[in-house]
N, C-alpha and C positions, 0 to 999 in steps of 0.2 A: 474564636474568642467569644465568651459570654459575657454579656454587659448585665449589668443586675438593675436593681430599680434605685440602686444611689441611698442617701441617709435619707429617705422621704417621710418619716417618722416629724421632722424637727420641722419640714415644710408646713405640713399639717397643723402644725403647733402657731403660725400665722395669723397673726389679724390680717382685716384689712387694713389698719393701718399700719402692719410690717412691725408689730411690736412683738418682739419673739415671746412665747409661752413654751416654757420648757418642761418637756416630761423628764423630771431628773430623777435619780436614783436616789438610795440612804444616803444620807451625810458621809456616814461612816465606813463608805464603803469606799477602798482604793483602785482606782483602775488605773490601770499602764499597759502596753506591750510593747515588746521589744521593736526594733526595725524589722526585723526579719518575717516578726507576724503579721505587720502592717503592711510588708513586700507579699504577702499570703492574702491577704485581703485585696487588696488591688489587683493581684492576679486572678480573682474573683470578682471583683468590681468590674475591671477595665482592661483586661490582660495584660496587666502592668504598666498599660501606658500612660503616663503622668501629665501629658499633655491631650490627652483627648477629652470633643465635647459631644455629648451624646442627648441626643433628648428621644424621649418615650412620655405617654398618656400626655405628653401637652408640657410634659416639665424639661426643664432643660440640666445636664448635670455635665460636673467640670471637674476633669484632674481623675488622679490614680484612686483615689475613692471617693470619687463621683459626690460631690459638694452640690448642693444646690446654691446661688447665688445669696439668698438668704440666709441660711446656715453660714458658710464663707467669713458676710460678711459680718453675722453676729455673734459670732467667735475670733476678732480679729485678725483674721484674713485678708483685709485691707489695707495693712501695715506694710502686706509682702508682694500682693499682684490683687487687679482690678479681679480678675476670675481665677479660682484655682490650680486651672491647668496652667497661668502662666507662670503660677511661683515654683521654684525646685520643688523636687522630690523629700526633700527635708524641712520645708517649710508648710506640703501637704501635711506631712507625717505629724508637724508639732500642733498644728491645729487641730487635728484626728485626735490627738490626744487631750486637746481641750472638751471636743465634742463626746469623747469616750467618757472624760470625768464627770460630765455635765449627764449623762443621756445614756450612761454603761451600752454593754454592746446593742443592744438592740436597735441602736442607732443606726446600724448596717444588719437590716432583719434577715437577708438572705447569704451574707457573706461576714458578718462578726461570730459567733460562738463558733461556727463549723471551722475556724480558718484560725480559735486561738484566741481570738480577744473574750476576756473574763477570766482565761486560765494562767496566761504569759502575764504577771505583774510585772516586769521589768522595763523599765523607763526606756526608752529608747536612743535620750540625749541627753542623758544626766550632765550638771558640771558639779565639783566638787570643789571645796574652799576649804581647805587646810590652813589651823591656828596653832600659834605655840604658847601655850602659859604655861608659867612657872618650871618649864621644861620640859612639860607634858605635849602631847600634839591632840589637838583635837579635828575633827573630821567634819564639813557639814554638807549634805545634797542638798541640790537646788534643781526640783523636777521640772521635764518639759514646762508641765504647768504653769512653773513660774512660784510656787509655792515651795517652802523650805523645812526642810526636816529638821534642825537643829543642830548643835553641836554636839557629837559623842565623843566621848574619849576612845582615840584609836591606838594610843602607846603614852604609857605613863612610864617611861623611860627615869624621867625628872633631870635629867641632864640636857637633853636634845634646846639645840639655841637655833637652830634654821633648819626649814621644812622649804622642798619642792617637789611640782605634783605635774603630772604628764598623764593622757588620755593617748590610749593603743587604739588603731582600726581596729582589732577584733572585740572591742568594748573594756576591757581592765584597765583600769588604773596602777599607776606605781608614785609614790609618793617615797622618797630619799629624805630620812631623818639625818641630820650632822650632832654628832654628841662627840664628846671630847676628841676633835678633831679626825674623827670617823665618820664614813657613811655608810648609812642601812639602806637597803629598799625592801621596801614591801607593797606585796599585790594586791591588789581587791580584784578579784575574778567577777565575772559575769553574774554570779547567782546573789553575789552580796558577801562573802565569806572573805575574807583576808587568809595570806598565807603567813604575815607574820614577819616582823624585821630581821632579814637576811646580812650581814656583814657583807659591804661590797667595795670598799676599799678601805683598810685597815690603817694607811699610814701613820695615824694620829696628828697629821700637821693642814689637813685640809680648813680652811678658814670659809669658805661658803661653797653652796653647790646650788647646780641648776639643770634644766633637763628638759626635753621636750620628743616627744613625739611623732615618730616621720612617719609618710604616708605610704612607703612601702612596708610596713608595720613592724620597722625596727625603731629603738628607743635611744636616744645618746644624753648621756649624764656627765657634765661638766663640775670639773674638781676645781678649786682656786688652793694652791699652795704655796707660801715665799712669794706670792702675788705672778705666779705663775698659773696657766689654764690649761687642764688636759679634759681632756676625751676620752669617756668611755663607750663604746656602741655594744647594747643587746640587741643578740641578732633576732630572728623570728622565733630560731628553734628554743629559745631562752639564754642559748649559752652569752657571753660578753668575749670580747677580742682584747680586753686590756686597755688601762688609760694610757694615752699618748701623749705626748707638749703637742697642744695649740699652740699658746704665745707664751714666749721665754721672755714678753718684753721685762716680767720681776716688776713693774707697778700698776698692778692690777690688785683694785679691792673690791671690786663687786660684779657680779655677772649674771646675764639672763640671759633667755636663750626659746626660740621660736620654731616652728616649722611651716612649711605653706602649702596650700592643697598640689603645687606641680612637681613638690620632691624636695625644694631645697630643704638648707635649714640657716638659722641665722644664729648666731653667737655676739651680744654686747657686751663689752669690757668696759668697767669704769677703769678710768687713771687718771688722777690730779683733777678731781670734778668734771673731764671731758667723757664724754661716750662716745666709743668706737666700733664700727658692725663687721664682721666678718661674715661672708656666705658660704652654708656648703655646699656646693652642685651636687648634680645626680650623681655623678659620677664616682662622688668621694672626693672629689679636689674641693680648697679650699680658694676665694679671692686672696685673702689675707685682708689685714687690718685697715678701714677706713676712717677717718674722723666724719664722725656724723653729728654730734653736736658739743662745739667749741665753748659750754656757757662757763665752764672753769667753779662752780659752787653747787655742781652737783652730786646727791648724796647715797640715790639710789636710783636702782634701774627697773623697768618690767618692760616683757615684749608677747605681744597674741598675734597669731594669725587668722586672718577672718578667713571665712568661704567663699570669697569674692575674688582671692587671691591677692589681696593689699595684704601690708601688716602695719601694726600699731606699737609704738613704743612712747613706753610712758616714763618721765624723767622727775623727780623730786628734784627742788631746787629752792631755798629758802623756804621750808616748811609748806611750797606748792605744788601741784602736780603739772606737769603739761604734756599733751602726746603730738606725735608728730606721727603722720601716716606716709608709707611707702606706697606708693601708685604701684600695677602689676606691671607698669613698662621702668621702671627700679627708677623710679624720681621721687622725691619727697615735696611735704607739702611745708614744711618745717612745722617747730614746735610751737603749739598754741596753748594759750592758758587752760587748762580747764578745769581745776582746782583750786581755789586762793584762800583756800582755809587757814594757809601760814602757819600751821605746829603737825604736819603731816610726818611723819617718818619713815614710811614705809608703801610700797604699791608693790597689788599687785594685778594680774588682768590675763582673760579667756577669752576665746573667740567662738561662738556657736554654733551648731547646724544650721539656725536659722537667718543667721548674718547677723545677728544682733553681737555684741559684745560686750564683756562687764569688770568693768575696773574693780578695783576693793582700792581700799586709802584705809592706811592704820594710823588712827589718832589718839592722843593719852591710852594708849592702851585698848581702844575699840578699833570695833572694824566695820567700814562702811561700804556700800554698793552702789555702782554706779551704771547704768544700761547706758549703752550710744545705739539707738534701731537703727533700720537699714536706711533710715535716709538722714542719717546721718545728725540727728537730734539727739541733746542727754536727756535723761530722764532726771538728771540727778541723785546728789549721794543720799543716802540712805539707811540708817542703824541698819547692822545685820548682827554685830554682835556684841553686846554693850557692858563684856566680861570687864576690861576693865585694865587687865593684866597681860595683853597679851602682847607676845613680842616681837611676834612673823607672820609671816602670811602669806602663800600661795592658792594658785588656782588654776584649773586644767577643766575642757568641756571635749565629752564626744562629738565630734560631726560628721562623722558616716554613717 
């Protein structure tokens, strides 16, 4: 294993009074790498080990690319672990990507261009935030960074009334348009390209959809029809198995739908303003239907699962939001306020590589954002998009 000299570039840049001086790059220049190239750089760094502390010339360095304590903590690194080898491997990675934008590669003089940082622009944990106006869907990233690219038009459909959005382990996206009671999906592959809205259940009588992500990299899309729930699972190779009846209970109007980093998946059902959870095991087997929250005036549903292996579900209830978190030994904490905006209509929420989390709340037609960090603080809502019109809204984050 070769250990290299760590970002010692940003060291340098120190006062003595710890007041970082940064050698930054153009404004206008965008840096990103993928995980995989940042997996190349620590095997350069550190021989991938994301927990080692190494020190050389007097310095001491921490983690899979070799942070020095001051770097670390002047790129918020302190949010996740006291030194960087104690935070995950995905929480090195998001702040490498701070320091990458801040300081382009040369931040890693002996192990960034040779190993791919400069050449590899692809984000490494993107999340995406799908909107629906006027029946169009539009598309917005939200990079590592924390900085936001904007809204694009991804399908001008002009029919489509609900959008749901799902992150694959091998990085693509799939986002499932509903227009006159049909579902599409469509890809976003790796490189950026879409392959385009695919007919994926034609019935004409689907009333909403949902879908998420599992961690053996197949996908399951959730049809509501006659207030019935079925299941469809894309397997790895792309092909689908067909939708199946989940629940026959016939009053079912709203549905979300989760996965968690140990395999499950969860399915919430609204009916008569109660939410109900169902789990799927690894297996393939299902619990069947729980009541999980009895408030009887609720109007809509979202559900994320974090990295930590909790999940969050978020409930509208008199124009408020409230989430209620699942502990990883399956207890809950119930639902606490954390919305009281009172003219809310819609949520929705992702869970990140980093452990942070980000609700959205659609109000008069905006949509707003909301962070929960790892220790469990909001940051508060937030314009994120202040079109005005819009009528839905989903959101899916990579975390592998």
């Amino acid at each position: 294993m070769r250990l290299s000299r760590g970002i010692r570039i940003i060291l340098i840049g120190l006062t003595a009074t710890s007041v970082p001086f940064f050698q930054t790059v153009a404004a206008d220049t965008a840096w990103a790498a993928s995980a995989s190239t940042w997996a190349k750089v620590a095997a350069c760094e550190s021989g991938n080990n994301w927990s080692i502390v190494h020190s050389a010339g007097g310095d001491t360095f921490y983690g899979g690319l070799q942070f020095t304590a001051s770097t670390w903590n002047a790129y918020g690194g302190q949010q996740y672990a006291t030194f960087a080898n104690q935070a995950t491997m995905q929480q090195q990675i998001v702040i490498g990507e701070k320091v990458l934008a801040g300081q382009g590669p040369g931040a890693w003089p002996s192990c960034g261009r040779s190993n791919g940082l400069g050449s590899d622009k692809a984000d490494p944990y993107p999340v995406r935030v799908d909107t629906v106006s006027a029946g169009n869907v539009y598309d917005n990233q939200r990079r590592t960074t924390g900085t936001w690219d904007g809204a694009g038009l991804l399908d001008g459909n002009g029919s489509v009334t609900q959008v749901a959005t799902a992150a694959l382990t091998d990085g693509t996206f799939h986002v499932q348009t509903l227009a006159g009671g049909k579902v599409f999906d469509n890809q976003r592959n790796t490189n950026g390209s879409w392959t385009g809205a695919a007919l994926l259940d034609g019935g004409g009588s689907v009333t909403a959809v949902s879908v998420a992500g599992l961690a053996d990299g197949t996908m399951h899309v959730q049809t509501l029809a006659g207030g019935m729930v079925f299941d469809n699972q894309r397997n790895r190779d792309g092909s689908w198995t067909g939708a199946a009846l989940l629940d026959g209970s016939g009053g079912v109007t709203a549905i979300a739908s989760t996965a968690l980093p140990d395999g499950t998946m969860h399915v919430q059902t609204l009916v008569d303003g109660k939410v109900f959870d169902n789990q799927r095991n690894r297996d393939g087997s299902w619990n069947g239907t729980a009541l999980l929250d009895g408030n009887g005036n609720i109007t809509a549903v979202s559900a994320a699962g974090l990295a930590d292996g909790t999940m969050h579900v978020q409930t509208v209830a008199g124009g408020k939001v409230f989430d209620n978190q699942r502990n990883r030994d399956g207890s809950w904490t119930g639902a606490a306020l954390l919305d009281g905006n009172g003219s809310i209509t819609g949520v929705s929420s992702a869970g990140l590589a980093d452990g942070t989390m980000h609700v959205q709340t659609l109000t008069s037609g905006k949509v707003f954002d909301n962070q929960r960090n790892t220790n469990g603080s909001w940051t508060g809502a937030a314009l994120l998009d202040g079109n005005g019109n819009i009528t839905a809204v989903s959101a899916a984050a990579v975390q592998r």
